[in-house]
C-alpha positions in Angstrom: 0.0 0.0 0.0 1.3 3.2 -1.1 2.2 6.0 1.3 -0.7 8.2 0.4 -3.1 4.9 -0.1 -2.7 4.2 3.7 -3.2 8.3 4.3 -6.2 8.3 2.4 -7.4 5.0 4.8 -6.4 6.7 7.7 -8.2 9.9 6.8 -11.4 7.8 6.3 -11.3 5.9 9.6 -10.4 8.5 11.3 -12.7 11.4 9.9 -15.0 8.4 9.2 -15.9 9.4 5.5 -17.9 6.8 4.0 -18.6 8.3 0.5 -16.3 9.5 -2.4 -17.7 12.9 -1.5 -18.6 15.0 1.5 -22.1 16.6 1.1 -22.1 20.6 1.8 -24.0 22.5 3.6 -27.1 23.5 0.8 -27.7 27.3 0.9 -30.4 28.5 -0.7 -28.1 30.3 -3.5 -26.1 27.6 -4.4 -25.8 28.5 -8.4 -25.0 31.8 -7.2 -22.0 29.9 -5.3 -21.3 27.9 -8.0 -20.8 30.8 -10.1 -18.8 32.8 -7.8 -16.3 29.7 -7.4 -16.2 29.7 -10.9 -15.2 33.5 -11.2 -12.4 33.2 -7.9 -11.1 30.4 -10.4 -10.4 32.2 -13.2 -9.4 35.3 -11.5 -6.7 32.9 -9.6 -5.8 31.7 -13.0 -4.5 35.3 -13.9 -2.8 35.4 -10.9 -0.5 32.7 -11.0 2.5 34.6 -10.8 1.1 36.5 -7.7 0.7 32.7 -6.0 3.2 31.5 -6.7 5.2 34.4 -4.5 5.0 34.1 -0.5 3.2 37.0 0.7 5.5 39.5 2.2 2.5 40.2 5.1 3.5 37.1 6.7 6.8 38.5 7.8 8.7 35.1 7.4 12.7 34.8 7.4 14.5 34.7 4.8 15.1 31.1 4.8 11.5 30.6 5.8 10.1 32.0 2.7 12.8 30.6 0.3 11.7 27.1 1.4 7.5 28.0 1.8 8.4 29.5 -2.2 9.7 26.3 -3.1 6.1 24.6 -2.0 4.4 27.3 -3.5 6.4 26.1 -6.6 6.9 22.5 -6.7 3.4 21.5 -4.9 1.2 24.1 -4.5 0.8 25.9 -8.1 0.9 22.0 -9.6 -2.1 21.1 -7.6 -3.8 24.5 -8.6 -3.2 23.9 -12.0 -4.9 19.9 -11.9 -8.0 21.6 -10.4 -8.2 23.9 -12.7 -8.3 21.7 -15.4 -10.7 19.1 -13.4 -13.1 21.8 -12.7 -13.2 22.5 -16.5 -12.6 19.2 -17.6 -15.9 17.8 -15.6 -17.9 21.0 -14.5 -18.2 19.9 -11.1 -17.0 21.3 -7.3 -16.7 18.9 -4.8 -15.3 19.4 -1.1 -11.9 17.7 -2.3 -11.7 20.8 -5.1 -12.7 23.4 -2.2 -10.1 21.6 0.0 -7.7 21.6 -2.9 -7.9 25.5 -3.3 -8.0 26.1 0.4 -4.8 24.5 0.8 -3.3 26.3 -2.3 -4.3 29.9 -0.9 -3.7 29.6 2.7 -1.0 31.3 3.1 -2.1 34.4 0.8 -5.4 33.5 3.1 -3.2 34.1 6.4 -2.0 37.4 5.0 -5.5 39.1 3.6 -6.6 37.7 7.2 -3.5 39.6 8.9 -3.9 42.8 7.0 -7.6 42.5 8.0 -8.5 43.0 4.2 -11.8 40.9 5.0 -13.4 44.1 6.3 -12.0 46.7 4.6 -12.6 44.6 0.9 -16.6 44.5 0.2 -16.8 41.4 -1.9 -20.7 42.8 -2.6 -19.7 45.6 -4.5 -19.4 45.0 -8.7 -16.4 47.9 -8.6 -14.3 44.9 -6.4 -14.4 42.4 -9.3 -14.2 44.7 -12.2 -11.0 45.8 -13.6 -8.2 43.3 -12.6 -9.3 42.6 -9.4 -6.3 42.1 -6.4 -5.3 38.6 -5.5 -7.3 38.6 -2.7 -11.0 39.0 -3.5 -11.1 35.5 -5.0 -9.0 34.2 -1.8 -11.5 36.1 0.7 -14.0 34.6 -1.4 -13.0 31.1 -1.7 -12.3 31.1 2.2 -15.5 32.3 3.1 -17.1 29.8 0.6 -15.7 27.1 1.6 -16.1 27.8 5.4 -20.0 28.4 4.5 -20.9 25.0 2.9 -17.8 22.6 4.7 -17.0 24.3 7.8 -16.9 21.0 9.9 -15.2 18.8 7.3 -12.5 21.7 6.7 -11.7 21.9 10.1 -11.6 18.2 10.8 -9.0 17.9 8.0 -6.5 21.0 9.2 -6.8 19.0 12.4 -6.0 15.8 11.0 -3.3 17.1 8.8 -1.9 19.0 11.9 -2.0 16.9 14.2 -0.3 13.9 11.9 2.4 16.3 10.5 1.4 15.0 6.7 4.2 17.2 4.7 2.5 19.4 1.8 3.3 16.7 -0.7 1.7 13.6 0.5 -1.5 16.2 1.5 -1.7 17.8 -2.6 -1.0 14.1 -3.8 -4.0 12.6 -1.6 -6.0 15.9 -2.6 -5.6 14.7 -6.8 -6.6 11.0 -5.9 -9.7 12.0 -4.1 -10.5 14.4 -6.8 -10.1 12.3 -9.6 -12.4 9.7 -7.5 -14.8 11.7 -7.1 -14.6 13.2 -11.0 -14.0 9.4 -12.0 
């Protein structure tokens, strides 16, 4: 059994998943949701260069950031770049997508979060998406997303993934196989 086969079985017992998929929590605007994932998507898509960079909010050392770039790099931006393509590909969000992206932005999550830009950017206004939006209205939005329809589940895995120490590898490899599971 392969290193991230016996994560994934872990993950289950543990978490005790019993489907390919964990169900959301169903709003009553959830094409509206839909939409607006599909929107933080492809404004992320433009922004590739900007995630791929460490955000200088986080105040990391040098040696700190050289080696969180590198899993921006080599892990993180891969893993973006498989959703991406799944997501058009197959038309379909799942929580391993949401978990996917959530993973990808966190730390451009941390800083928007540090820099308190969740209050002072209005994600209801149209003049915050038009024009070349900033790199983080689609991670505000994608965090608050995600935290509305998988709050629990979310939390269970940053836990989980915590608490075990899984590196960033072994977590965006395990992310792929439940994605392409659930996509088939």
């Amino acid at each position: 059994m392969s290193k991230v086969s016996l994560l994934a079985s872990n993950i289950a017992k543990t978490l005790q998943i019993k489907t390919h998929d964990i169900e959301p929590v169903y709003l009553p605007n959830m094409k509206e949701i839909r939409d607006l994932s599909n929107i933080s998507l492809a404004i992320l898509k433009t922004k590739v260069k900007e995630l791929r960079q460490f955000p200088e909010a986080l105040n990391a050392n040098k040696q700190a950031r050289k080696g969180l770039s590198k899993v921006l790099n080599d892990e993180l931006v891969p893993l973006f770049r498989f959703i991406e393509k799944n997501i058009e590909e197959h038309g379909l969000w799942s929580f391993y997508h949401y978990l996917g992206l959530i993973t990808i932005v966190n730390f451009h999550y941390s800083a928007a979060i540090k820099q308190n830009k969740q209050n002072t950017i209005n994600l209801a206004l149209d003049e915050t998406w038009n024009d070349n939006p900033s790199i983080d209205v689609p991670v505000l939005t994608l965090g608050f997303i995600s935290g509305q329809l998988y709050r629990q589940p979310l939390a269970k895995f940053t836990e989980y993934f915590d608490s075990k120490n899984i590196n960033m590898s072994d977590r965006c490899e395990y992310i792929r196989q439940q994605i392409t599971t659930v996509t088939g």
